[in-house]
C-alpha positions as CSV (number, residue, x, y, z in Angstrom):
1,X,52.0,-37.1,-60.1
2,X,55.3,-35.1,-60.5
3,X,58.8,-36.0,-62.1
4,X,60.2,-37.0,-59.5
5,X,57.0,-39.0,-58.3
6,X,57.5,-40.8,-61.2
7,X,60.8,-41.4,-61.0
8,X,60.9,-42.7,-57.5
9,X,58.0,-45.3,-58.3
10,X,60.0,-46.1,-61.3
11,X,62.9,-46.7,-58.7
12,X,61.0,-48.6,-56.6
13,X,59.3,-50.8,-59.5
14,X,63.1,-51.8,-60.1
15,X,63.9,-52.5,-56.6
16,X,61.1,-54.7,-56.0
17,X,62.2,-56.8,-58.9
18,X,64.7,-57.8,-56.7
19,X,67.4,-57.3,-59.5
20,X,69.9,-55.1,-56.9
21,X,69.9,-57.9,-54.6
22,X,71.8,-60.0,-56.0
23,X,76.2,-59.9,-55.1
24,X,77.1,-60.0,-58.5
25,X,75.1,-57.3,-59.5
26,X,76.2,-55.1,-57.1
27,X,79.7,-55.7,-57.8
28,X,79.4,-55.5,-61.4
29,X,78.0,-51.9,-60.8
30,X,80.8,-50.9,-58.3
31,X,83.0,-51.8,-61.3
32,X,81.4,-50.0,-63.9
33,X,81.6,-47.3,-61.5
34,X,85.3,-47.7,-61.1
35,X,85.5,-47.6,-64.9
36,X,83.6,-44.9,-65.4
37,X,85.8,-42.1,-62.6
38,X,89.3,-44.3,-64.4
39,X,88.1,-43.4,-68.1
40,X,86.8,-40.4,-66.8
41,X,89.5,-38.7,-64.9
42,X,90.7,-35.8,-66.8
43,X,87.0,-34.7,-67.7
44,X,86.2,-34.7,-63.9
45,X,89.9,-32.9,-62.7
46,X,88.9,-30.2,-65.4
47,X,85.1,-29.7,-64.2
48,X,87.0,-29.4,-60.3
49,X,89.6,-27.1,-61.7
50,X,86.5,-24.7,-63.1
51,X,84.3,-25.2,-59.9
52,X,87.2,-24.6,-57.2
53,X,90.7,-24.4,-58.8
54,X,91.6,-27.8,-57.8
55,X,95.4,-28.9,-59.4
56,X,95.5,-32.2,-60.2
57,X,97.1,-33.9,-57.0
58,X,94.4,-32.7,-54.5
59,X,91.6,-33.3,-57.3
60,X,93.0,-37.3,-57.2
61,X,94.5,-37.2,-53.7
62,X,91.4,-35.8,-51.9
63,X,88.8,-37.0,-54.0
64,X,89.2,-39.3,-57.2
65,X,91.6,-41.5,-55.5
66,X,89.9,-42.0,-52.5
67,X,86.6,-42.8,-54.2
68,X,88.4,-45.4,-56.2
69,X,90.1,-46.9,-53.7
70,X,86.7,-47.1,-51.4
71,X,85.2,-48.8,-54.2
72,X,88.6,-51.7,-54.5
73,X,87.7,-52.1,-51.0
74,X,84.4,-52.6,-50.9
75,X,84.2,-55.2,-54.0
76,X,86.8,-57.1,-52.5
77,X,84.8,-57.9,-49.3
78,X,81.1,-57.8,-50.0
79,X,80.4,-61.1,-50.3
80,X,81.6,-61.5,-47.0
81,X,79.7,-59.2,-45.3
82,X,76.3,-59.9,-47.2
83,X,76.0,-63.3,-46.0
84,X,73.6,-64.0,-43.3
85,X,75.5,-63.8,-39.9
86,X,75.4,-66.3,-37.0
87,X,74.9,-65.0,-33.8
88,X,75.1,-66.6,-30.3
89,X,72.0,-67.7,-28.7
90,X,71.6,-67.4,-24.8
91,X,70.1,-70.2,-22.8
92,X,66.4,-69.6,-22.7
93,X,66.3,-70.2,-26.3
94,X,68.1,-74.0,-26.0
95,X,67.6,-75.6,-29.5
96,X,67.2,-72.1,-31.8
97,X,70.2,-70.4,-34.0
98,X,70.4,-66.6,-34.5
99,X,70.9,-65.1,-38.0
100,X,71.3,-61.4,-38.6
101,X,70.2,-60.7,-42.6
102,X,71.0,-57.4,-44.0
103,X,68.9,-56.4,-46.2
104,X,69.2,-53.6,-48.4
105,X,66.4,-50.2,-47.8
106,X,65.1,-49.5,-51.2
107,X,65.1,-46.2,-52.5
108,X,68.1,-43.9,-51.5
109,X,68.2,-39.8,-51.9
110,X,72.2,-39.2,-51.5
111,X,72.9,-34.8,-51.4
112,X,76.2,-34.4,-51.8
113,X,78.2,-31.1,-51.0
114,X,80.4,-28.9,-52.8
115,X,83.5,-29.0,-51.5
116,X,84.7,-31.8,-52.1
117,X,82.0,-32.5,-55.4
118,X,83.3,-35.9,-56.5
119,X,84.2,-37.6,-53.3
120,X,81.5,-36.9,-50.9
121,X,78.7,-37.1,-53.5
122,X,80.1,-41.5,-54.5
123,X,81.4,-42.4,-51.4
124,X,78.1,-42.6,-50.1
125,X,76.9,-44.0,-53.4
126,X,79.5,-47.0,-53.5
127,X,77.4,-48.1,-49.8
128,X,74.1,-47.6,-51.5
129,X,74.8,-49.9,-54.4
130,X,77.0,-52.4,-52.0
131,X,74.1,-52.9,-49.5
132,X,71.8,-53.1,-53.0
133,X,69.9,-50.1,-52.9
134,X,68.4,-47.8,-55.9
135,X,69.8,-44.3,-55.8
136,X,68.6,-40.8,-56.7
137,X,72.0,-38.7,-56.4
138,X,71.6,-34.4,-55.6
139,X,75.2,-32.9,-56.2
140,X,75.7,-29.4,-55.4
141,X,74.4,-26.7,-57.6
142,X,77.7,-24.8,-55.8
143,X,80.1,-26.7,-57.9
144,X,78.1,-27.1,-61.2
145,X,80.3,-28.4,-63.7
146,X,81.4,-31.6,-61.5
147,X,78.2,-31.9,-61.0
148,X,77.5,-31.9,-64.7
149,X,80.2,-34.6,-65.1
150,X,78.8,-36.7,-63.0
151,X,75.6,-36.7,-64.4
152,X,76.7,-37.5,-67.8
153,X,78.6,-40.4,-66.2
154,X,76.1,-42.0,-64.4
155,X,73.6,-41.3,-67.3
156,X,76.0,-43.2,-69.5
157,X,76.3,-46.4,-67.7
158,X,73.4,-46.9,-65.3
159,X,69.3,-47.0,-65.9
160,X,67.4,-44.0,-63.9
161,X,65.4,-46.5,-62.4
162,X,68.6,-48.0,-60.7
163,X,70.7,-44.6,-60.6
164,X,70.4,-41.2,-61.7
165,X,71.1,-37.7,-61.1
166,X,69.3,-34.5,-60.3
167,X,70.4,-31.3,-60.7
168,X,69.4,-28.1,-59.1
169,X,69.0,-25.6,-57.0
170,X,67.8,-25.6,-53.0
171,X,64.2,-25.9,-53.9
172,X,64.8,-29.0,-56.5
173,X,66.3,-30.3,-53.3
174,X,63.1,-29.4,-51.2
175,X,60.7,-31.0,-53.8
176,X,62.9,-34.6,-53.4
177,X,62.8,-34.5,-49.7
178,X,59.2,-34.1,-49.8
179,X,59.4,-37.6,-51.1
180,X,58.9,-41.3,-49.4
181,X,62.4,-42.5,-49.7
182,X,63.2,-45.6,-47.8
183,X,66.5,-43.6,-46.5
184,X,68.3,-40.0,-46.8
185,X,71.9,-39.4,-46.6
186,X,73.1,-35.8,-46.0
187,X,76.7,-34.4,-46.4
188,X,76.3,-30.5,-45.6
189,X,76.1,-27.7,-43.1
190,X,74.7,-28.0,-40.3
191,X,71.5,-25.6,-40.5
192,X,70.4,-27.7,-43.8
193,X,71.2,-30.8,-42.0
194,X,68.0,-29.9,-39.6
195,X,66.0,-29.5,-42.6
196,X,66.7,-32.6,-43.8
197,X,65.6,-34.3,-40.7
198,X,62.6,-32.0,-40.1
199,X,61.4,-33.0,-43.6
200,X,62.3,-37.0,-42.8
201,X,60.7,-37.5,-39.8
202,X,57.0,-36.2,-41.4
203,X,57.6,-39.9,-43.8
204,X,59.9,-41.5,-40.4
205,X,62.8,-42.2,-42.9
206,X,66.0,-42.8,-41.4
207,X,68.7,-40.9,-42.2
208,X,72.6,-40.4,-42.3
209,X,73.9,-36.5,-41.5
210,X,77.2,-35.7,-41.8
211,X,77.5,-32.0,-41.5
212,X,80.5,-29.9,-39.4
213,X,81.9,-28.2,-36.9
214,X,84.1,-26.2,-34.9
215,X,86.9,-28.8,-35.0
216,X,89.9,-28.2,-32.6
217,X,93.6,-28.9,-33.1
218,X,95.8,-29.0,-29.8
219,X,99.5,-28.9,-29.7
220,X,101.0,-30.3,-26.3
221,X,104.3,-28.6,-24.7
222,X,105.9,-32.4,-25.9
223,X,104.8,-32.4,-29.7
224,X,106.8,-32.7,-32.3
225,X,106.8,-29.0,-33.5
226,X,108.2,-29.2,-36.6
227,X,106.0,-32.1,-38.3
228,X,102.9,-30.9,-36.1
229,X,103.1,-27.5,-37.9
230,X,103.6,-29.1,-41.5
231,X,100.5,-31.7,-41.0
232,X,98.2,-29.1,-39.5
233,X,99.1,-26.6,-42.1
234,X,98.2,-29.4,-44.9
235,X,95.0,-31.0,-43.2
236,X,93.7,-26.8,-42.6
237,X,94.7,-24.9,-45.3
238,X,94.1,-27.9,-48.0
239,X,91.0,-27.4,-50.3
240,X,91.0,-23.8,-48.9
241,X,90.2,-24.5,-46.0
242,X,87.0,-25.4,-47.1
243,X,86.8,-29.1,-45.5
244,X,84.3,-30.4,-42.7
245,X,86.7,-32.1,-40.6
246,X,89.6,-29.4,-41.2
247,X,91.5,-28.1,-38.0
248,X,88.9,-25.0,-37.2
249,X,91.2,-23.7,-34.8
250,X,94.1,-24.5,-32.6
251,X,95.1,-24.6,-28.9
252,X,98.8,-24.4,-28.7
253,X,100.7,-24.7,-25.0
254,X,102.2,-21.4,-24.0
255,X,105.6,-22.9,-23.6
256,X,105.8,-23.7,-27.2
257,X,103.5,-21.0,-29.1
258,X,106.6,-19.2,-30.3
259,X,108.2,-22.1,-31.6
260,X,105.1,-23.3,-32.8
261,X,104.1,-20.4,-34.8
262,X,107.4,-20.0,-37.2
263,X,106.9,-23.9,-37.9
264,X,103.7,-23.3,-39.0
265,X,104.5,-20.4,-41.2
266,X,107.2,-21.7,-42.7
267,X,105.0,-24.9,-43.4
268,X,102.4,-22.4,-44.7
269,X,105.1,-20.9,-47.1
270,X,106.6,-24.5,-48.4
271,X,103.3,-26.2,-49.1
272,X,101.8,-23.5,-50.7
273,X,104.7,-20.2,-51.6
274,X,105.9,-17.0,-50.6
275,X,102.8,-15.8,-52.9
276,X,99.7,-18.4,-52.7
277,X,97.4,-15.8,-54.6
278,X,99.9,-16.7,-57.6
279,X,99.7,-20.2,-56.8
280,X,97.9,-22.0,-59.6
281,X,97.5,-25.2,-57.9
282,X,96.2,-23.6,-54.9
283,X,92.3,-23.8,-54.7
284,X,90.0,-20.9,-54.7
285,X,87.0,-20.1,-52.3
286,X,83.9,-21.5,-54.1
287,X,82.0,-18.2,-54.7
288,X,81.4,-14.6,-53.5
289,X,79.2,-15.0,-50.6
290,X,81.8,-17.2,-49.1
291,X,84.4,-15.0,-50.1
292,X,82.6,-11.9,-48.0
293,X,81.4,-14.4,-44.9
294,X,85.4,-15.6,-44.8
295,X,86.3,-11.9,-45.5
296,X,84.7,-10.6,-42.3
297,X,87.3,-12.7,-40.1
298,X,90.6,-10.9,-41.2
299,X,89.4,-8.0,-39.3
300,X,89.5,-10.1,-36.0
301,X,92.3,-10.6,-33.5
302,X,95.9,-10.3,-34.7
303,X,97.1,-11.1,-37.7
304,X,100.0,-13.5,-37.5
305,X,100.8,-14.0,-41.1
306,X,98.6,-14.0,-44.3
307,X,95.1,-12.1,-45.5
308,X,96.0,-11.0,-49.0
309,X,93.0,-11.4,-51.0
310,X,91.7,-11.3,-54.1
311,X,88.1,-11.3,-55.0
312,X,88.1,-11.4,-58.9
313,X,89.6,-15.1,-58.5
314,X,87.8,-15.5,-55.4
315,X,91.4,-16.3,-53.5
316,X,92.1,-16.2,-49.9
317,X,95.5,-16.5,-49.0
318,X,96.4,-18.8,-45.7
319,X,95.8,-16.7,-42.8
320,X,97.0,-17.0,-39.3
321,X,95.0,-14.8,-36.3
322,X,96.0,-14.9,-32.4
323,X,94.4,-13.0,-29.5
324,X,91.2,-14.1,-30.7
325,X,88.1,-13.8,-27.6
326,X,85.4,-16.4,-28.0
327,X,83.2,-13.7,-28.7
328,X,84.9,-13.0,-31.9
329,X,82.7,-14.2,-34.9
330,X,85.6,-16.1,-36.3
331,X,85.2,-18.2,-33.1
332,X,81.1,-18.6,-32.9
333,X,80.6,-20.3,-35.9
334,X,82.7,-22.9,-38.1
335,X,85.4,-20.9,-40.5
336,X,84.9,-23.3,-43.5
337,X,87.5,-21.5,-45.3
338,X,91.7,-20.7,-44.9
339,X,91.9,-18.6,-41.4
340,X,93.3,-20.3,-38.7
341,X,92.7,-18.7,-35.3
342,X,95.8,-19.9,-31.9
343,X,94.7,-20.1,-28.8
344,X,97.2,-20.7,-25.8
345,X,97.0,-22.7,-22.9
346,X,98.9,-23.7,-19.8
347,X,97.0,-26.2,-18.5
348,X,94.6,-29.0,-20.7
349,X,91.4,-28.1,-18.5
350,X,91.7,-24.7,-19.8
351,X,91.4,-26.8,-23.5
352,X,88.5,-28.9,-22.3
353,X,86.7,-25.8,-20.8
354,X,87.3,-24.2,-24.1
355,X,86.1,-27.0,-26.5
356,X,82.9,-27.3,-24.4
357,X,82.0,-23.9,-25.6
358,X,81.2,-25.3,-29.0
359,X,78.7,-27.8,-29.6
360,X,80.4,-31.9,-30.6
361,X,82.9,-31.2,-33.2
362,X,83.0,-33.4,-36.3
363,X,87.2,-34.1,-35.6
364,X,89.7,-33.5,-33.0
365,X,93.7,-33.2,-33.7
366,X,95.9,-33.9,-30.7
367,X,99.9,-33.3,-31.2
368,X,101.5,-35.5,-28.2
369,X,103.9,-37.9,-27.3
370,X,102.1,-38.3,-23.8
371,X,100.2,-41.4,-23.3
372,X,98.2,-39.7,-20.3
373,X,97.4,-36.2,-21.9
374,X,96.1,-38.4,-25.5
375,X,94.0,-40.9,-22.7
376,X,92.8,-37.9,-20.7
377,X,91.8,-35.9,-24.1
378,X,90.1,-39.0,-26.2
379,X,88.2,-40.3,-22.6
380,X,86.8,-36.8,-21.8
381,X,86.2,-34.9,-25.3
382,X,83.1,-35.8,-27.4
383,X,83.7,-35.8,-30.8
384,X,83.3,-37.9,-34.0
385,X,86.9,-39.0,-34.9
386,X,90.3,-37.7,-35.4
387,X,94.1,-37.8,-34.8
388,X,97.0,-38.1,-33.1
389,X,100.6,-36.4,-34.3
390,X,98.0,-36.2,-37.5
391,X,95.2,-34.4,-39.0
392,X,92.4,-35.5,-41.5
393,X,94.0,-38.8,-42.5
394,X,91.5,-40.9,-40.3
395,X,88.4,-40.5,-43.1
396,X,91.0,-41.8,-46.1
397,X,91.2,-45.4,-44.5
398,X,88.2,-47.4,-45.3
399,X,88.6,-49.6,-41.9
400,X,87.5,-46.9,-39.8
401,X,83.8,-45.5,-39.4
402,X,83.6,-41.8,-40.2
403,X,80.7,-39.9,-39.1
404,X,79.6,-37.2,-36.5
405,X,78.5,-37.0,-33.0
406,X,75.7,-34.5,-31.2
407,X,75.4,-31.5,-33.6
408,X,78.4,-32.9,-36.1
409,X,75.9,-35.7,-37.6
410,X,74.8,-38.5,-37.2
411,X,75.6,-42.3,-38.6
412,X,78.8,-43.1,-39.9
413,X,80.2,-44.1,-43.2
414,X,83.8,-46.1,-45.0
415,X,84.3,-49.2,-46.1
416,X,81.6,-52.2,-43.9
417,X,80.5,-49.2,-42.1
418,X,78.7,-47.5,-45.6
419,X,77.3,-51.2,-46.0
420,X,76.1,-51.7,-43.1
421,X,74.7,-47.6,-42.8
422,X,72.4,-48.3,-46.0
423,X,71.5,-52.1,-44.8
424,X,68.9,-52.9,-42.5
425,X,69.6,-55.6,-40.1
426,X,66.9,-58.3,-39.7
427,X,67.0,-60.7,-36.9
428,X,66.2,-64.2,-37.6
429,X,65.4,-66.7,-34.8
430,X,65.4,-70.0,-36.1
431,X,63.8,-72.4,-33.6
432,X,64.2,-76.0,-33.8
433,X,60.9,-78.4,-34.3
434,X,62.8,-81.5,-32.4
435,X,61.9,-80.5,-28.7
436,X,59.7,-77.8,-27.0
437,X,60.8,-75.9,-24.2
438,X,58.1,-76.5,-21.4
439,X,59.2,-73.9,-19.1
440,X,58.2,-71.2,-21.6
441,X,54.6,-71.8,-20.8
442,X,52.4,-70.4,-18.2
443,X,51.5,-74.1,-17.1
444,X,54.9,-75.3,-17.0
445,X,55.7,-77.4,-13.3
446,X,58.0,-74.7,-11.5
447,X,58.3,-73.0,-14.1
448,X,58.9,-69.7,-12.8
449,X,61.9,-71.1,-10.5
450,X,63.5,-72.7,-13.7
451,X,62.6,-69.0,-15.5
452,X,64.8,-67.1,-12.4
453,X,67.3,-69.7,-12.8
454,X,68.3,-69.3,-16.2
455,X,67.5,-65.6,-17.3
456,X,69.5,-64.3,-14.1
């Protein structure tokens, strides 16, 4: 038997001991887990600042802070959501009560990504340990020094047979799927994200995918330009572009493309300065094979502003392309880094048409003040969540579900929804011993005419 065999019975050992079960466990660990990023903060801002160049404000603002507040949120409404819930019961079961029980899985693998290291390896942690699950956490060997933060921390304050971390590379990450976990949850690309599954379904263990996307952005002829441009040029060109539900591309209408496209550099140029390669607190591209796959679109379409580069600090400047052709490789596959290809269109089918190209994107930005163009774009577009007038804000609030649709993932996550994602729901029927239905019998006197009468 292997480590991680070992481990994982050890895991399960603890689980069955029904110790995670219990509320106040659970919430005691969510607030050791609080401590632990609060005490911790400077150590994990510096391990980001090594890993990606992260300042300060987008290491809190994108990641610590959101973790922490996901974790407020959660303590402060577990107790309602574990208890059992009632349910209605219909009138063929006259005399029972329905109950739905969540009950936690067991054993959890959570594989966190690099991009955002801190955030998107705990948020999916704080709903293992709410629904009162044991949890074998794989950060990214891409960003290795968070990752070597957060293994310290979770070493220092939970057992391995509750929670602990493994490091390593792709195949240390083959060798744990290869295990019978009771559940899987996957933040990453796409292509891994079928790997994942392929290697669940041989032990049928559910899973959670959240993986990416050709996202669109689409700015109406009646946006506001001005504050369109600045929150696009935030939610895409934050992180480096290097965000899952960043603004991929844009469809801007002709009428206001002009406009449109001064805003936006001039959004690009306050956020970030007339030189972003000098920028300190501007956040690099996470290593040279990105750097060379991002590289490769500069050379496409026009260049509208940007694509200084420098690949001794692995830095890509914000970069703006137009006349862009869907054959272009900048438009086949998702950027995941700080070019930003416009598109024009006259009329929204042409935008429709064009989004269909791409399998379901993970998020969808639509600039409008037009009731009828935002019903017309959110009724007939799959995707898995966005904005209006905004971009990326919708995964920050913990009362909406985030998660992806078709080829952009599957399951959702935030606040009840990460409960409720690591819970399984068991239906209880709880009949009553007072009375006994006859008609539910096979010998019951008209029977089947009382059966048509009250199941129609």
């Amino acid at each position: 038997m292997g480590t991680y065999d070992q481990l994982l019975k050890r895991q399960h050992d603890f689980y069955e001991t029904d110790s995670t079960k219990s509320i106040e466990f659970r919430i005691q660990a969510l607030k050791n887990l609080e401590y632990l990023l609060k005490a911790n903060e400077q150590k994990l801002m510096k391990a980001m600042k090594i890993d990606l160049n992260k300042s300060a404000f987008e290491s809190y603002s994108s990641e610590i802070g959101i973790v922490l507040h996901e974790i407020s949120f959660v303590i402060k409404h577990l107790k309602k959501w574990s208890r059992p819930k009632r349910v209605k019961t219909s009138l063929t079961h006259l005399g029972s009560k329905g109950y739905v029980h969540y009950d936690p899985y067991g054993t959890t693998l959570l594989i966190g990504p690099w991009n955002y290291p801190v955030q998107l390896t705990l948020s999916p942690l704080i709903g293992a340990i709410a629904a009162g699950n044991c949890a074998v956490v794989k950060p990214s060997e891409l960003a290795p020094n968070t990752a070597d933060v957060l293994s310290q921390l979770i070493r220092s304050a939970f057992p391995e047979e509750y929670i602990t971390v493994i490091q390593g590379d792709a195949e240390v990450t083959q060798e744990l799927l290869a295990l019978d976990f009771d559940y899987i949850f996957f933040t990453g690309s796409v292509p891994v994200g079928k790997i994942v599954m392929e290697a669940a379904a041989k032990n049928l263990t559910p899973v959670t995918l959240e993986l990416g996307g050709k996202s669109p952005g689409i700015v109406h002829k009646d946006a506001d330009i001005k504050l369109a441009a600045k929150r696009l040029a935030w939610g895409k060109f934050m992180n480096a572009g290097q965000t899952c539900v960043a603004p991929d591309y844009l469809y801007v209408h002709r009428e206001v493309k002009e406009k449109f496209k001064e805003a936006l550099i001039d959004a690009v140029k306050s956020l970030y300065g007339e030189y972003p390669l000098k920028n300190q607190a501007y956040t690099h591209i996470v290593n040279q094979n990105h750097f060379h796959r991002i590289e490769q679109y500069l050379t496409e379409g026009t260049m509208v502003y940007g694509g200084d580069k420098d690949l001794n600090q692995l830095v890509i400047e914000p970069t703006i392309l137009e006349e862009v052709a869907w054959e272009d490789s900048v438009m086949q596959q998702e950027i995941f880094g700080p070019v930003l290809p416009i598109l024009e269109y006259d009329d929204l089918s042409e935008v429709m048409e064009g989004i269909a190209r791409n399998p379901n994107p993970l998020a969808l930005y639509l600039f409008t003040q037009d009731q009828q163009v935002e019903n017309r774009i959110v009724g007939s577009v799959s995707f898995g969540g966005g904005c209006i007038n905004d971009t990326v804000f919708h995964i920050v609030t913990p009362y909406l579900p985030f998660g992806g649709v078709g080829t952009s993932g599957m399951g959702s996550y935030h606040g009840k929804s990460s409960f409720e994602t690591f819970s399984h729901q068991k239906s209880i029927l709880k009949q009553t011993t007072l009375f006994d239905n006859p008609f539910r019998y096979p010998n019951a006197k008209n029977g089947l005419k009382i059966l048509k009468y009250i199941m129609r």
